[in-house]
C-alpha positions in Angstrom: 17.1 7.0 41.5 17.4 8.2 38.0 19.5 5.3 36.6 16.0 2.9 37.7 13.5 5.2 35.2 16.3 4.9 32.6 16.4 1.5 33.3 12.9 0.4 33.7 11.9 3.2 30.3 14.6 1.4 28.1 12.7 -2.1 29.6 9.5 -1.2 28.4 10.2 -0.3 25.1 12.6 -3.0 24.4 9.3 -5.3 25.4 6.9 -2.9 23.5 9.0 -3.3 20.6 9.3 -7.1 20.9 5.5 -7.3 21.4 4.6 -5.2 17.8 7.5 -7.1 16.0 5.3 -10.6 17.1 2.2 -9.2 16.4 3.4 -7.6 12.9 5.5 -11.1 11.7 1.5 -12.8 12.8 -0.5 -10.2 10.5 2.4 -10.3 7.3 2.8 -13.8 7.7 -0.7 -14.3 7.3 -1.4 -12.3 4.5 1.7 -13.8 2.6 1.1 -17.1 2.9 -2.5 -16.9 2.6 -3.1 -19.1 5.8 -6.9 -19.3 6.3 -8.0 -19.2 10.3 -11.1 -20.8 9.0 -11.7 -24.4 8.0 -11.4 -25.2 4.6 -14.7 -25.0 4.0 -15.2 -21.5 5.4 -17.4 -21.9 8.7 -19.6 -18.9 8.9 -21.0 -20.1 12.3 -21.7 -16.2 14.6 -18.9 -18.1 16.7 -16.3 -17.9 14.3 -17.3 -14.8 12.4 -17.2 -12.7 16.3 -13.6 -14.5 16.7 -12.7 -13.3 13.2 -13.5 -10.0 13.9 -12.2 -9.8 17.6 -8.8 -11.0 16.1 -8.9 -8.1 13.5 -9.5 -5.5 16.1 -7.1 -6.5 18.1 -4.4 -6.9 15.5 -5.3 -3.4 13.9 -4.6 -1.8 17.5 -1.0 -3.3 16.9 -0.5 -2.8 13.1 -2.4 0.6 12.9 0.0 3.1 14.3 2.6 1.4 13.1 1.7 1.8 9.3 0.3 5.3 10.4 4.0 5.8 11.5 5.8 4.5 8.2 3.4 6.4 6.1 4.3 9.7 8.4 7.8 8.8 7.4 7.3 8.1 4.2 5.7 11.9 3.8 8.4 13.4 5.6 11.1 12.1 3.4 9.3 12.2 0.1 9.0 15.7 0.8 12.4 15.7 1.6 13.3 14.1 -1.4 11.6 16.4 -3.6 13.1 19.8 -1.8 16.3 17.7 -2.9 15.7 17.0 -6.0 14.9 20.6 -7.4 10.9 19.5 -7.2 11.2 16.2 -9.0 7.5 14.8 -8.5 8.5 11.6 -10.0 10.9 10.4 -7.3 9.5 11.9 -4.6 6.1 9.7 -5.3 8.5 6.6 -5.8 9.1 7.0 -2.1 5.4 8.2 -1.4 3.4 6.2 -2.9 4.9 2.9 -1.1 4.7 4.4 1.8 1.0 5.7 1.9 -0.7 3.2 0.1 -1.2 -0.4 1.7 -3.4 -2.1 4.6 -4.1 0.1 7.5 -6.7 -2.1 8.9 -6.7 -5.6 9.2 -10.3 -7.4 8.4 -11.6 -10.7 9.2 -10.7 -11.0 5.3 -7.2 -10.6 5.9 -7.1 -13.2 8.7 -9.3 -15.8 5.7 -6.3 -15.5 3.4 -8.7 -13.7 1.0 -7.1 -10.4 0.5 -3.3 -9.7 0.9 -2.4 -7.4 4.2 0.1 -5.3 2.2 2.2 -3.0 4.6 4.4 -1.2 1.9 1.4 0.0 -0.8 1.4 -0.3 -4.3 -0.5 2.3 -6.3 -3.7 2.2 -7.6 -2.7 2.7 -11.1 0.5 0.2 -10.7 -2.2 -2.9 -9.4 -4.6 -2.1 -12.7 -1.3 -3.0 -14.4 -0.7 -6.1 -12.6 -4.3 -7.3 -13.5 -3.9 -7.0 -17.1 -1.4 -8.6 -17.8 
């Protein structure tokens, strides 16, 4: 009897796992490419905008406690790293920073291609950079 919970348990997780893996690959792959679930010529019928933001809510209940979980992570070992490192703030925010920043929520803007769905953050101060040059 035990060996079935053991074996059904490791069934469901394997499928869980299999089932955030899709749905992550959907939500990065759309923000990479820039795909836009609209027409070109963006379609703000309430049809479309409710199936925007219906796909959104769904996808967050997927990506959210995943990126809650890497940024949990990311905290623990920071910290980690800067108990290590005799209190070095510098590396233990290269491992922070990453890790917190980022998307937690996708909106109907993600799914337009207008704004990137970035998983692993970049700071605030690091995307001023970016801009200027």
């Amino acid at each position: 009897m035990r060996q079935s919970k053991g074996f059904w348990g490791d069934v469901l997780k394997q499928v869980t796992g299999v089932c955030v893996l899709l749905a992550f690959s959907l939500v990065v792959g759309l923000g990479a490419t820039g795909v836009s679930l609209a027409a070109e010529h963006e379609l703000s019928s309430p049809t479309n905008e409710a199936g925007l933001g219906i796909g959104s809510a769904l996808l967050t209940v997927v990506y959210f406690p995943v990126k809650l979980a890497y940024a949990i992570l990311g905290g623990v070992v920071g910290s980690f790293t800067y108990g290590l490192t005799g209190g070095d703030l510098d590396t233990a925010k290269a491992v922070w920073e990453p890790s917190f920043y980022g998307t937690y929520v996708i909106t109907p803007d993600h799914l337009k291609g207008n704004e990137p769905v970035r998983f692993i953050g970049v700071s605030a101060y690091e995307d001023h950079e970016d801009q200027a040059l």
